[in-house]
N, C-alpha and C positions, 0 to 999 in steps of 0.2 A: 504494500500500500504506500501510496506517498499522502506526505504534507500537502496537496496544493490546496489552500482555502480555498482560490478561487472557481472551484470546482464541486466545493461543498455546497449542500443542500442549506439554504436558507432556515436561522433559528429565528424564531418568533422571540422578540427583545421590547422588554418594557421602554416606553419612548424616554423614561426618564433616563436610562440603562444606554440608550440608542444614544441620547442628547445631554448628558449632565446641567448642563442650563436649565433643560425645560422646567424645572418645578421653581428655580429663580423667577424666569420670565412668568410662570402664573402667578405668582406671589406679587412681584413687582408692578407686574404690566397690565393687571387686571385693568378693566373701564375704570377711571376717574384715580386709582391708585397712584398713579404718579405727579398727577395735577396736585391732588393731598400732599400726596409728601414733600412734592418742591416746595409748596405755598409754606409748608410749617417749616422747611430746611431754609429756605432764602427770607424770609420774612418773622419765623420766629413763633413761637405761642400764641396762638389762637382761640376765640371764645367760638362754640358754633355756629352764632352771627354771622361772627365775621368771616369765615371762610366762608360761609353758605355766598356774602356780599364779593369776597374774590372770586371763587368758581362760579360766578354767575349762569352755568348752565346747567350747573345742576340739582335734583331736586333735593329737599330735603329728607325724605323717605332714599333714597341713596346715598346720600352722606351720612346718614346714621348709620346704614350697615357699611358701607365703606371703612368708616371709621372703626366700628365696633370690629371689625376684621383685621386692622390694622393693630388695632393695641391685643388682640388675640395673637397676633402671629409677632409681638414685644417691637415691632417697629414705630408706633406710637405709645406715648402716656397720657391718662386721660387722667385730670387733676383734681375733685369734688372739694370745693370748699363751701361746709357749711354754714353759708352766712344767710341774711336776708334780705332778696330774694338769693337765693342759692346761685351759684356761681359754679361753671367746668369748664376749664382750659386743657387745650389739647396742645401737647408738643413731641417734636420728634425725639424720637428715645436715639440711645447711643448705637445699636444695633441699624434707627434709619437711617442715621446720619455716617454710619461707615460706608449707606449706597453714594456716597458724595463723587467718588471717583467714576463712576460706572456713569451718574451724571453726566460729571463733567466729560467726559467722553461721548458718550452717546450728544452733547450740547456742541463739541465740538465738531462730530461728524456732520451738525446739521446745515454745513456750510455745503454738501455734497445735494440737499436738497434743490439745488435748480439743475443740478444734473439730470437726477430722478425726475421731477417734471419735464425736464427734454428729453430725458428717455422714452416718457409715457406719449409724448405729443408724436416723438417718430415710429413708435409703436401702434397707434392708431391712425396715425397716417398710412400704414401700411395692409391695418387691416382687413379694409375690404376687397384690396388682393388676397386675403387666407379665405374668403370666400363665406364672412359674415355676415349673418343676416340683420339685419335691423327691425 
């Protein structure tokens, strides 16, 4: 018998097994998850007001559980101070604020973005030669 892998019959591989990332990018990348956490890493502690006032598109029945997922998985702290009326501040925990690098990189990549939209413009210029219908 020989070694060739590329001869072997394909094993069924968990994506996360396939991809080490992937269970980062769900965690991170979820809808409204990174908007949260810039807004609390660049901006600092927030009452749920006021981020509800920065993310202005999102609703509040989302930012509750956005949130509530976030301090679950220790990338946010949620603050209760008993006063009156009652007071919660949210800020990013030490755990969010080590994504700071992964940021600033993916922030820096975003200069390649008018690339990617002249990608897409010569890509659908060309489509209706691949013989797409509309």
């Amino acid at each position: 018998m020989t070694n060739d892998t590329a001869s072997a019959s394909p094993v069924a591989v968990a994506p996360e097994q396939a991809c080490p990332i992937t269970p980062v990018v769900d965690i991170v990348f979820s809808r409204w998850t990174t908007s949260i956490l810039w807004t609390l890493h660049e901006y600092g502690r927030h009452r749920f007001v006021e981020l509800e006032r920065r993310i202005t598109t999102i609703t509040p029945k989302v930012l509750t559980e956005r949130l509530r997922q976030l301090e679950r998985d220790g990338l946010v702290v949620r603050t209760y101070h008993p006063e009156v009326p009652p007071r919660v501040e949210y800020e990013i925990s030490d755990l969010g604020r080590s994504l700071g690098p992964l940021f600033a990189a993916l922030a820096g990549w975003s200069v390649n973005l008018g690339k990617v939209e002249q990608a897409r413009l010569e890509y659908d210029a060309k489509e209706p030669a691949r013989g797409r219908r509309k």
